[in-house]
N, C-alpha and C positions, 0 to 999 in steps of 0.2 A: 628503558621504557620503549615500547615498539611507537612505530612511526607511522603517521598516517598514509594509507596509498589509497591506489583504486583498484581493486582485482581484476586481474589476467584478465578473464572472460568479461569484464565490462568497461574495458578500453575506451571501446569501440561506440560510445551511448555518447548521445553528444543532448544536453541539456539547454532546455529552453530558455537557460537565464545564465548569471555569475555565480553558478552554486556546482559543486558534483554531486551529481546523483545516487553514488554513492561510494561512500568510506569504508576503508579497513583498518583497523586499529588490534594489532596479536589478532585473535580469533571474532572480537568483535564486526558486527557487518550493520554500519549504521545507514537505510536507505532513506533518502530524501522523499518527500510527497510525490506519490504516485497517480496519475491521473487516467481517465479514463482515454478509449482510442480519439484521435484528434483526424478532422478532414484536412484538406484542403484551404481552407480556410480557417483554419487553427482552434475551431469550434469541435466538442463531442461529435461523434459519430450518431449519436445516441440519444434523444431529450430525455429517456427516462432512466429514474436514480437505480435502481436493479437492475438493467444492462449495463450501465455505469460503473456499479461494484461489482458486477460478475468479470469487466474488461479487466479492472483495476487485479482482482483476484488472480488471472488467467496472466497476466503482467506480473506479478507478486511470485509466482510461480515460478516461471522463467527465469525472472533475474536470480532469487532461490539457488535455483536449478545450474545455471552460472557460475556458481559461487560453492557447487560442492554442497549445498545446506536444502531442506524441508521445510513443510509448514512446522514441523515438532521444533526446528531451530529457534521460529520467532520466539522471540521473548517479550513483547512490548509491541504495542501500535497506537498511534493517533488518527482519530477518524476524524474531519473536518465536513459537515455535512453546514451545503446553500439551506438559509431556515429565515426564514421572515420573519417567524413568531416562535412562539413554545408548541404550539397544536403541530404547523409543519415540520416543527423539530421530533417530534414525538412521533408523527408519522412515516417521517424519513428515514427514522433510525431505526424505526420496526423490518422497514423494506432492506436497508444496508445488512440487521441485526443479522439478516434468514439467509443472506448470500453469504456474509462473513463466514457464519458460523457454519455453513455446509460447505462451504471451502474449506475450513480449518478440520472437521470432521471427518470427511472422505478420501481414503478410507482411514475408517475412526483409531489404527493399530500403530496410524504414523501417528496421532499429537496423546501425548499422555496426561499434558499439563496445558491448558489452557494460555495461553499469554493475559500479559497485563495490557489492560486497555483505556485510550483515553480519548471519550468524544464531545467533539463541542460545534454548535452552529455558529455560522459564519454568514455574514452578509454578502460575500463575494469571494470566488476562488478564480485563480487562471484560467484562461481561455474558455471562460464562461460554464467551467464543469460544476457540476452538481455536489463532488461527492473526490476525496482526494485525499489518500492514506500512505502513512510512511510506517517502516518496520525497524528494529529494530531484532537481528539475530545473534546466536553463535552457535558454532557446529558443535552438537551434543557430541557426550562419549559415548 
């Protein structure tokens, strides 16, 4: 059975809490909730949820990219969107839906299959971000 590590190229990430940001298990590349840019003060750069997911996206990328793998690798993601109600939930995810899904699409010749997806509202995410997404990859053949 292979053994969990951290890959090569993400050494170097050093996480905001007691967790690794992310695993490698054989080929799988399991990444921990991704957050938006953070200041100075440990808060988004950002108030609003679509710069939010477009930072998250552009991050999502990167580590990807790190790791040897694509948006075509994900296999799976959890989107946790801040929602007070079912209305700003419904709102939120419209705005998250249109950044996700133009990151995943562009250009449309890297993903063939869609990932599976699972979102839910939350009363409260870390350092007050809006909007906070983890993946799940592996390097296609």
């Amino acid at each position: 059975m292979p053994k969990k590590q951290i890959p090569e190229g993400l050494k170097d990430i050093k996480p905001t809490g007691p967790y690794s940001p992310v695993l490698q298990i054989g080929g799988h590349h399991h990444f921990s909730g991704i957050l938006p840019d953070l200041g100075k003060d440990n808060r988004p750069t950002s108030p609003d949820i679509t710069q939010q997911t477009s930072q998250i996206m552009k991050k999502i990328k990167d580590l990807l990219e790190k790791c040897g793998l694509t948006f075509n690798d994900i296999f799976g993601a959890t989107i946790m969107i801040k929602a007070l109600d079912e209305e700003s939930f419904d709102e939120a995810l419209t705005r998250v839906n249109y950044v996700y899904a133009n990151a995943l699409s562009l250009p449309m010749e890297e993903v063939e299959i869609l990932p599976r997806r699972k979102a839910f509202g939350v009363s409260a995410l870390p350092c007050h971000a809006l909007v906070e997404i983890e993946i799940d990859a592996v390097k296609q053949d």
